[in-house]
C-alpha positions as a printed Julia matrix, in Angstrom:
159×3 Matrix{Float64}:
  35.18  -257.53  -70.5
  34.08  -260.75  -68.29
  36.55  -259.47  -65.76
  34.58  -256.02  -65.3
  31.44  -258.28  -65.03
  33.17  -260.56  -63.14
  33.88  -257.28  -60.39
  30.35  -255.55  -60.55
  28.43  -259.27  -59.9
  30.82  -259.04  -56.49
  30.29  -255.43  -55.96
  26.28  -256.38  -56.38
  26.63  -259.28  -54.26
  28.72  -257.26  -51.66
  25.61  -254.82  -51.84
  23.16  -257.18  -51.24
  25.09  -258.77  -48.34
  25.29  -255.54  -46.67
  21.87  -255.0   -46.79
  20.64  -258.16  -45.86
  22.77  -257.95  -42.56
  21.47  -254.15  -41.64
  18.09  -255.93  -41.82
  14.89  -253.78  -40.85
  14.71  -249.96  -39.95
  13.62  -249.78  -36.02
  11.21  -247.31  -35.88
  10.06  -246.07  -32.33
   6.51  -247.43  -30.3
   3.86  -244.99  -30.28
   2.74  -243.43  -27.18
  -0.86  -243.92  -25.37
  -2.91  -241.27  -24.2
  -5.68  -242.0   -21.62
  -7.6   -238.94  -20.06
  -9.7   -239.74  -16.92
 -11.76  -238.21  -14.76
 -14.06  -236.48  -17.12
 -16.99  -237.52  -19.04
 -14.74  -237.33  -21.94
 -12.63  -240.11  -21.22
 -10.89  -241.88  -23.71
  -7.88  -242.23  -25.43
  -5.25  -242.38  -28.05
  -1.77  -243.12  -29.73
   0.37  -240.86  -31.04
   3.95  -240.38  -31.92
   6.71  -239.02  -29.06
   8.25  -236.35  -31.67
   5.36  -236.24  -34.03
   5.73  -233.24  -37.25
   3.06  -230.71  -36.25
   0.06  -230.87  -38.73
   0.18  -226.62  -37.53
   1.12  -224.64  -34.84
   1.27  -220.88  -33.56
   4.65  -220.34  -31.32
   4.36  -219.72  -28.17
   0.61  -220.97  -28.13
  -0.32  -224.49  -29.06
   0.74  -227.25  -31.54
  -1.99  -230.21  -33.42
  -0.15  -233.16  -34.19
  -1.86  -236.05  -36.02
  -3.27  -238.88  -33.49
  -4.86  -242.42  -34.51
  -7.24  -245.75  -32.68
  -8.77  -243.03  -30.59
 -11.28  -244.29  -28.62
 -14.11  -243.41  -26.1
 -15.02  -239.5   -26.21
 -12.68  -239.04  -28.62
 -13.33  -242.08  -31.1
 -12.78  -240.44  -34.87
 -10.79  -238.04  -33.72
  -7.28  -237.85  -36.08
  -5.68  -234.6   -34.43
  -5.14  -233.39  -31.17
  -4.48  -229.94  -30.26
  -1.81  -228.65  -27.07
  -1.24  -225.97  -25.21
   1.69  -224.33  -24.01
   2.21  -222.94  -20.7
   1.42  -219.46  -22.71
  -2.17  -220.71  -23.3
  -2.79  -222.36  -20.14
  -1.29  -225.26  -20.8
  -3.56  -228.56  -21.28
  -4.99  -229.63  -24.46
  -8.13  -229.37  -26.49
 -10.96  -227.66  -23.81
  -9.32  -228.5   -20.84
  -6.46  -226.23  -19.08
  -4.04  -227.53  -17.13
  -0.09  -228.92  -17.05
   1.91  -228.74  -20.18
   2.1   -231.91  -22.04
   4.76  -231.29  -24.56
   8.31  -230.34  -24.03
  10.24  -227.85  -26.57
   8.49  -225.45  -28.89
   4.98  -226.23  -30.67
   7.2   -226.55  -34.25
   9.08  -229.24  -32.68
   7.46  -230.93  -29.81
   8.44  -234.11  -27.87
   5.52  -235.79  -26.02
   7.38  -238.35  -22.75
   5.78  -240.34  -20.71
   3.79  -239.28  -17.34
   0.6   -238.37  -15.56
  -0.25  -234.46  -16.09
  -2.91  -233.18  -14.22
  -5.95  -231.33  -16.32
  -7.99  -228.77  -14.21
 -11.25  -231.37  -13.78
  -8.84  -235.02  -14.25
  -5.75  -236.11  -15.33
  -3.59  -237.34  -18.93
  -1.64  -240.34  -18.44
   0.63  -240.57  -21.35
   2.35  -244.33  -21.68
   3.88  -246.86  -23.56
   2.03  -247.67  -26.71
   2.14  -251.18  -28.21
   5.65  -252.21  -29.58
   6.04  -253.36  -32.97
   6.34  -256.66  -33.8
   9.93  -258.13  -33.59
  11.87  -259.43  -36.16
  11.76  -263.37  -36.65
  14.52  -264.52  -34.42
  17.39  -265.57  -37.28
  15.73  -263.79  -40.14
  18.94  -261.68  -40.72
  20.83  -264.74  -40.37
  19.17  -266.21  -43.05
  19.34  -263.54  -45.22
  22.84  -262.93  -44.44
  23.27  -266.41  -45.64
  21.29  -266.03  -48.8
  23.11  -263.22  -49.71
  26.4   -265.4   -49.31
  24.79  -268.38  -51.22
  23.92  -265.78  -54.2
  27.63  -264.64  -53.83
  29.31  -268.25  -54.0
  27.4   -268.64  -57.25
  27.9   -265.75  -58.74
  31.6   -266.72  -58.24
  31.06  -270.38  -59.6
  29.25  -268.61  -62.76
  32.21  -266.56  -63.11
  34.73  -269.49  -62.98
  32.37  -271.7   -65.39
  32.43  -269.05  -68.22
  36.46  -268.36  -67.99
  36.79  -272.22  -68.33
  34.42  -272.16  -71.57
């Protein structure tokens, strides 16, 4: 019996080791919009492959958008056209912004011109990093945890 133990303490400390080495899911930057050259100038962030909140193939697809600011402060959706549609999004016609289909589109960066002004889509702000040597240190938690889960295991067989 304290040898099973014994085993699934070092499976659980294997288990935590692993983990603590992975360390943090990366999860991509959103992307800014800015549209210029209108009165409604503004913009907003928004995902590159975002899950439409709807869409109508070959139309348009509304994806879910946040900090929007100027024209378009409160807004939480945006809605884009296709190429069948005009292209463009919201009210204004122009290039289309998205690349393949409105159930799955994939927003990259670039200027597209807008009948009237122009969308600049860019590089959102980054996520903060990781503290340098936080895996490290958890990586050597996880082997501090192990070494005395080892030394508990070698007290109680002396007992």
């Amino acid at each position: 019996m304290a040898h099973k133990l014994k085993s699934m303490r070092v499976a659980a400390s294997a288990a935590a080791l692993m983990i603590a080495i992975a360390g943090p899911a990366a999860h991509a930057a959103p992307l800014l919009f800015t549209v210029t050259g209108y009165a409604d100038t503004g913009s907003w962030l928004q995902e590159s492959d975002p899950t439409p909140i709807s869409y109508t193939d070959p139309y348009y697809t509304r994806v879910s958008v946040t900090g929007a600011t100027g024209n378009f402060s409160g807004a939480t959706n945006m809605l884009f056209w296709s190429l069948a549609y005009e292209g463009g999004f919201g009210p204004y016609t122009g290039d289309q912004i998205y690349s393949n289909t409105p159930a799955n589109p994939h927003f990259s960066i670039g200027t597209f011109n807008l009948y009237g002004g122009s969308l600049t889509v860019s590089a959102g702000p980054s996520a903060p990093a990781p503290l340098a040597g936080a895996g490290l240190l958890s990586a050597l938690a996880a082997l501090a945890a192990l070494a005395m889960t080892r030394l508990i295991g070698r007290k109680d067989q002396l007992a």
